[in-house]
C-alpha positions, 0 to 999 in steps of 0.5 A: 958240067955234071949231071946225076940222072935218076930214072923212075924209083917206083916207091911204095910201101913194102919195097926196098929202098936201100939203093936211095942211099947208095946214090946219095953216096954216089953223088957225094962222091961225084959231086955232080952239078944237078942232080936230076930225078925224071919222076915216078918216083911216087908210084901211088899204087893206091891211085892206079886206076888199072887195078882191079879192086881187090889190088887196091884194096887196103892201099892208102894215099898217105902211106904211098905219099910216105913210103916216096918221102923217106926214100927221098930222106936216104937219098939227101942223108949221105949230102946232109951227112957231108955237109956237116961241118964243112966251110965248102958245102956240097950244094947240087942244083935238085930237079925233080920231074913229076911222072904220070904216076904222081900225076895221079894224085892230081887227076884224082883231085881234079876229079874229087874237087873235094879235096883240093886243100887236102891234097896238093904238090906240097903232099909230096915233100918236096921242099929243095927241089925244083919241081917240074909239073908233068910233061913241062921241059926244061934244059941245060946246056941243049940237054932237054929233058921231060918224063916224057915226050908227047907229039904236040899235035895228037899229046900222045907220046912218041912211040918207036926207038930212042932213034926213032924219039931222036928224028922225031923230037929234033932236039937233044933229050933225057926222059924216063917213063920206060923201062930199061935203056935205050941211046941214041946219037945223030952225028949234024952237018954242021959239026955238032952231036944230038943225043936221046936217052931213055932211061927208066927203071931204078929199083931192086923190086920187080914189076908184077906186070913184066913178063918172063921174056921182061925181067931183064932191064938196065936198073940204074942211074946214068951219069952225064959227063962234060955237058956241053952244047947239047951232048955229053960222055955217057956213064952209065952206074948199074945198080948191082955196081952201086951196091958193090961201091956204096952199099 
């Protein structure tokens, strides 16, 4: 089994989104069983609540919802294009988490009850994918993966190193949320291997809040190779190889 993982793209009006098409050329080309998107994907600027006023000012809910749908579009273009024609399709199973920044949306429905019917989880176009509401888990093959993961006796999330996140959670996991990468493996008595993954930035443009000591980030998606109970071979696709290969 394959696994196309995409950490958190960060869409919004007035940055680039060519390197949605480089993926969706790079998953023709792999041809993974899932392909897994761990949400804020949908960055919902207009919603930011840790804004200032003037930093929203002229954002709009529905050209942040726009600006995610059509870099989706030159996600699912390349398998569309593929597809065409073809007796033997390639149909990946699609999951797409929802992170704390399409949770924005929500929160500010709940909030404004107004808009209920205005708004909901079908603004985001997600017609395709399973969709997982924010910080609901699933697995596959022992692999659990969540935008995030929370301790389940304050909900606040686990802090520390992908180590640290590995003792703490006991469970084999992939989330995004953070910047970067972060691996971790714990080898059990008992033979078998636990693995953490922490991988979240997959976009060209760069973040205003980073400093200059946090420019430098792993930019990218992850590819996990022959899953298995509840492991995998790790392979990591930089977007700067992406654009080389599929640009």
């Amino acid at each position: 089994m394959k696994i196309l993982v995409i950490p958190d793209t960060q869409c919004r009006p007035g940055v680039r989104t060519d390197h949605m098409t480089w993926i969706g050329r790079c998953a023709v080309d792999l041809k993974p069983d899932f392909i897994i998107h761990l949400g804020d994907h949908f960055d919902m600027p207009s919603l930011n609540t840790w804004s200032k006023s003037i930093e929203v000012e002229g954002k709009r809910v529905i050209e942040d919802l726009e600006s995610g749908k059509k870099s989706l579009a030159k996600l699912l273009a390349p398998i569309d294009d593929y597809n065409k024609g073809k007796k033997n399709k390639f149909l990946p199973g699609k999951h797409f988490l929802m992170g704390n920044h399409e949770e924005r949306l929500f929160r500010y429905i709940k909030e404004n009850p107004c808009l209920e019917g205005v708004f909901s989880e079908q603004s985001f176009g997600l017609d395709g994918w399973s969709v997982h509401k924010f910080l609901e888990t699933f697995q596959i093959k022992g692999i659990w993966f969540s935008h995030y993961f929370v301790n389940p006796n304050s909900s606040r999330p686990w802090a520390g190193t992908a180590h640290s996140k590995l003792k703490n959670i006991g469970l084999s996991f992939v989330m995004g949320h953070q910047q970067g990468l972060d691996l971790a493996v714990r080898a059990l008595p008992n033979g078998k291997q636990q693995r953490g993954l922490v991988a979240g930035s997959c976009y060209l443009h760069r973040e205003n809040y980073r400093t200059p000591q946090g420019k430098e980030s792993f930019q990218g998606i992850i590819i996990l190779n022959d899953v298995r109970d509840s492991t995998y071979d790790l392979m990591e696709l930089s977007l700067r190889y992406l654009k080389r290969k599929f640009g």
